[in-house]
C-alpha positions in Angstrom: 0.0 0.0 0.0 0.9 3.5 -0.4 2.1 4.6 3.3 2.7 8.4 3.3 3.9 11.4 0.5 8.0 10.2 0.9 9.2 13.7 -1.0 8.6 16.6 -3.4 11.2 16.8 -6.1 12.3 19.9 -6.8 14.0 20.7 -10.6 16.6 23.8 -10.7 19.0 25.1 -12.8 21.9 25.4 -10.7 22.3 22.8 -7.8 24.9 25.0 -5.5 22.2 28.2 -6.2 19.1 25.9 -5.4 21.2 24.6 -2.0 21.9 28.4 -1.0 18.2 29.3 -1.3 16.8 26.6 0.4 19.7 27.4 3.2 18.1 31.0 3.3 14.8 29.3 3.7 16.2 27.3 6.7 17.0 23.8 5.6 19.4 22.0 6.4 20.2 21.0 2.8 23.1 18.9 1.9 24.6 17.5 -1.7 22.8 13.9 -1.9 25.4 12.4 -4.9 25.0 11.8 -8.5 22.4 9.6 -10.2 25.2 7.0 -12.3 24.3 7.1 -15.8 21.4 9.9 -15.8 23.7 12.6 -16.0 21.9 14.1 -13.0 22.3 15.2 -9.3 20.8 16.3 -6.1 20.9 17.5 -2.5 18.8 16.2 0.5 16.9 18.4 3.5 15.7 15.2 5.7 12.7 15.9 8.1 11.2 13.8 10.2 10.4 11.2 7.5 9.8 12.5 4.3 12.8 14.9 2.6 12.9 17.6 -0.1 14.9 16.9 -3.2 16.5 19.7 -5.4 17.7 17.8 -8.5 19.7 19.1 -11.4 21.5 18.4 -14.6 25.1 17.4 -14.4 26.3 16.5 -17.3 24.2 17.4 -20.5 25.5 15.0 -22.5 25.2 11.9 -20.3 21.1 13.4 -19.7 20.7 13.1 -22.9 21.5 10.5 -23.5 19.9 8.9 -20.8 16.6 10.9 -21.9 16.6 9.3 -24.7 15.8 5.8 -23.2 12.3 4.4 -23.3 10.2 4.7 -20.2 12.7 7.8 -18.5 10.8 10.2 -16.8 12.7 12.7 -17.2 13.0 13.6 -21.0 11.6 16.8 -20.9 13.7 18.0 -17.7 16.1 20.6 -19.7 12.6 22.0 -20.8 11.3 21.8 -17.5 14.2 24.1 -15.8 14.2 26.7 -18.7 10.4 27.1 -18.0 11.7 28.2 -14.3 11.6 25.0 -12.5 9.6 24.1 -9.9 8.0 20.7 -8.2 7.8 18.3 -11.3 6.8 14.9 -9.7 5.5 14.5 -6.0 6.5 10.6 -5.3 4.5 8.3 -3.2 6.2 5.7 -0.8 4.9 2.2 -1.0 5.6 -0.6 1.6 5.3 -3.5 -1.7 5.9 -1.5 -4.6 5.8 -4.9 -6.9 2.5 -5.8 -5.5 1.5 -2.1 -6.3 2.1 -1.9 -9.5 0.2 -5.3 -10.2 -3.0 -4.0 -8.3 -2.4 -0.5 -10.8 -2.3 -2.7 -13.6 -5.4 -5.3 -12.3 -7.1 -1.6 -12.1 -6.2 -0.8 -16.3 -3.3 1.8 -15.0 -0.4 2.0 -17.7 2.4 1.6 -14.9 6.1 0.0 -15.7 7.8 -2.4 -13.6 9.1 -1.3 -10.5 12.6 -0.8 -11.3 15.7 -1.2 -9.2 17.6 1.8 -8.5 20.4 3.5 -6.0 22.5 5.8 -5.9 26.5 6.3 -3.8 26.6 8.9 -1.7 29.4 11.7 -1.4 30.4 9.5 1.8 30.2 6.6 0.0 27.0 5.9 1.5 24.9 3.2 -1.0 21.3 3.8 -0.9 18.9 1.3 -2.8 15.4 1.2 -3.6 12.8 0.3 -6.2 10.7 2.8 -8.4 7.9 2.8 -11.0 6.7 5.4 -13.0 2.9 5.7 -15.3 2.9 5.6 -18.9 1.8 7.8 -21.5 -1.7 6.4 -20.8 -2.2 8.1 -17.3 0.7 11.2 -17.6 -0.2 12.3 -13.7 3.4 14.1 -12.3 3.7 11.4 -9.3 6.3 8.7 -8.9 6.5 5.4 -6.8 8.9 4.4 -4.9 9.7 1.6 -2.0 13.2 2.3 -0.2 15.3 -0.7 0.1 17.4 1.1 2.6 15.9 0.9 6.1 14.7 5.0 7.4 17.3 5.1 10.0 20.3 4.6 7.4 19.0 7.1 4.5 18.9 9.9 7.5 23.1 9.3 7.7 22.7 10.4 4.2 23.0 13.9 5.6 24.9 15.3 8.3 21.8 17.0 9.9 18.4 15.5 9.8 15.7 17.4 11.0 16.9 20.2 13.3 16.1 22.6 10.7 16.5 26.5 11.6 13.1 26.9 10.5 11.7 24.6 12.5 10.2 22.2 9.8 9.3 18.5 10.6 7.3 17.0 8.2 5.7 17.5 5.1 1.3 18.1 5.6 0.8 18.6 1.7 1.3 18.9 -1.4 -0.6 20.2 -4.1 -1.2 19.8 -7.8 -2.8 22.6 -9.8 -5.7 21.4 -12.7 -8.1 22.9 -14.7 -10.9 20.3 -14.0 -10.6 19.1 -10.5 -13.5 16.1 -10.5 -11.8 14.8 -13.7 -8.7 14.6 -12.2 -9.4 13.7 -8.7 -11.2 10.6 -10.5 -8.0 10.0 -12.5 -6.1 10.1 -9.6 -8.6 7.3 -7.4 -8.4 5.3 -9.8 -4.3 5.2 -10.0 -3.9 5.2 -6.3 -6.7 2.6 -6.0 -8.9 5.0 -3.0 -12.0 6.7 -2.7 -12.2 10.1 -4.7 -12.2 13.2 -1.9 -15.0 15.2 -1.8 -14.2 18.5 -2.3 -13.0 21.2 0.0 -12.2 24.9 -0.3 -8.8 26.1 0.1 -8.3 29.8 1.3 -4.8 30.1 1.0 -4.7 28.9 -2.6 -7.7 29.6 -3.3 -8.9 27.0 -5.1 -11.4 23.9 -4.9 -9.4 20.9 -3.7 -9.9 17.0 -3.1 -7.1 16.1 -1.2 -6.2 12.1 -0.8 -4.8 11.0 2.5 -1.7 9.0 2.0 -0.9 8.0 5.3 0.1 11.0 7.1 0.2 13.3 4.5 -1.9 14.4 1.9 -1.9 14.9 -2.0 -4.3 17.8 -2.9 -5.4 18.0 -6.7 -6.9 21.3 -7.1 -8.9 23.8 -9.2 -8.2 27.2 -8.3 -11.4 29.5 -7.4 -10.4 33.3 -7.3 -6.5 34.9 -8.4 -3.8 33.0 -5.8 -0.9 31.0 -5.5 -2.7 28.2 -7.4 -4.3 30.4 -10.4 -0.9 31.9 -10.7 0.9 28.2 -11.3 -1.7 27.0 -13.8 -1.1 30.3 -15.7 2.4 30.6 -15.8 3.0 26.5 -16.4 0.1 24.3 -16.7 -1.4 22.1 -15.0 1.4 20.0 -12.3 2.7 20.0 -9.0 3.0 23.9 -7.1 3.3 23.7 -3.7 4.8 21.8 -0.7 3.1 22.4 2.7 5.8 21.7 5.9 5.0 21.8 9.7 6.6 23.9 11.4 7.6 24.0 15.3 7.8 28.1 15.0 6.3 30.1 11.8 7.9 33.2 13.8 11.2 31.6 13.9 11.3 30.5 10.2 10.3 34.1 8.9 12.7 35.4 11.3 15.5 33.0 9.5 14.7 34.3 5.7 14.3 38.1 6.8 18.1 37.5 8.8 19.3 35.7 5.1 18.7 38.2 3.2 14.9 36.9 1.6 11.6 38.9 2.1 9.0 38.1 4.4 6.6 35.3 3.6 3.0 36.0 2.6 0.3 35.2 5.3 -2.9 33.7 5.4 -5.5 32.2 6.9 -6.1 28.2 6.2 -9.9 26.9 6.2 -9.1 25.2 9.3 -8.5 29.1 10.8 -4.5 28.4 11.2 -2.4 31.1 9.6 0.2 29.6 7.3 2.9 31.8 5.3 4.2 30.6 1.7 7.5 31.6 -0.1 6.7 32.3 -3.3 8.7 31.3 -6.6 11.0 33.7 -7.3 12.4 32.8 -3.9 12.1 29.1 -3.5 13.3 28.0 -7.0 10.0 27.9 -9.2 8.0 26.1 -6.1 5.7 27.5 -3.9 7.0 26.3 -0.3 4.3 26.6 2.8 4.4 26.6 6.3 2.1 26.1 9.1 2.3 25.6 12.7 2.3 28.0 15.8 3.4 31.1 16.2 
């Protein structure tokens, strides 16, 4: 089964940049290694349980190259960045990711295999899992993924996980902008194999949303309502992933973080469930619209 969102992945241009921006936001972000033969790499902010990704391109050649491949995910990633970059896929952690993919297929989901992947660490560190991605019959911007490598050894990955200076802990949410909510929140129940949400109205995005619960987190497909966060995403890029919503331990100590690093201070509102959240927008957090909730 699916057991909880395990990370937003995060597409940007430069790799030291996006690290020095999400270090002004208050991560403790770290360089996570190359991906061998994808001509790709990354660097790590472990929370609690979940962890954001910032991946970029390497080496062009070697990406395309890789690209190139059948059934890559990522062959439209060089486009992706120059568009401004942002969240492209949300993945989903699975406890039986083979077993997954055959109830997808039992369900008429175009799925592939889940695939056996790693990648070394700058320590040397070898993490392993298995992944699957949808087809060109259901093109929804989520991956799945089952770690091979137990939780408590992936958090070595970094040299600080959790502990953030903003005082994030999890990931709550994460959201995925669409023009037709009901026809893609039935898209989506039928992929993930669970009841389609009824709907809810967001107030900080402003927009219509049916958000799945995926363990402890949720995956919101929304339609946006009235000019926000979410209107602004569809126009500018489309329909995909926007936003990633963290817990916080202190919104007042994250803020005071960016304001001391240099960034402006986050946009508040006021959350249908009456908490005030703040957002980075995506001039400041790399193409991505990064939220926060949690007490003052």
């Amino acid at each position: 089964m699916f057991i909880r969102i395990d990370h937003v992945m995060i597409c940007v241009p430069d790799l030291p940049q996006g690290i020095e921006q999400y270090s002004k936001m208050g991560f403790n972000i770290y360089t996570g290694g190359t991906h061998t033969g994808k001509g790709t790499h990354n660097a790590i902010a472990f929370n609690q349980d979940d962890y954001i990704e910032l991946l970029a391109i390497r080496d062009q050649a070697e990406y395309q190259m890789a690209a190139g491949r059948s059934g890559s995910p990522d062959g439209r990633l060089t486009d992706f960045i120059a568009a401004g970059g942002g969240i492209r896929y949300v993945i989903l952690q699975s406890d039986d990711l083979v077993a997954e993919v055959a109830a997808m297929r039992n369900r008429g989901v175009d799925v592939s295999d889940a695939i056996d992947g790693g990648r070394r660490t700058p320590a040397g560190q070898q993490l392993r899992w298995k992944a699957a991605v949808l087809g060109p019959m259901n093109p929804l911007p989520i991956i799945f993924i089952q770690h091979l490598t137990p939780l408590e050894e992936r958090r070595k990955q970094v040299p600080v996980a959790r502990n953030h200076p903003n005082g994030v802990y999890t990931l709550e949410r994460a959201y995925i902008v669409t023009h037709d909510v009901e026809a893609a929140a039935a898209t989506y129940a039928k992929v993930l194999g669970m009841p389609q949400p009824s709907l809810r109205r967001g107030t900080v995005i402003m927009s219509n949303m049916a958000v799945f619960e995926v363990g402890p987190t949720g995956l919101g497909i929304v339609q946006p309502y009235a000019p926000g966060p979410a209107a602004d995403a569809l126009e500018r890029r489309g329909p995909g992933p926007f936003q990633a919503l963290y817990r916080t331990t202190s919104m007042g100590a994250a803020a005071r973080w960016m304001q001391e690093h240099g960034m402006p201070p986050p946009a508040r509102g006021v959350r249908n469930t009456g908490e005030q959240a703040m957002l980075v927008t995506p001039g400041d957090a790399c193409g991505a619209y990064i939220g926060f909730v949690g007490p003052e």
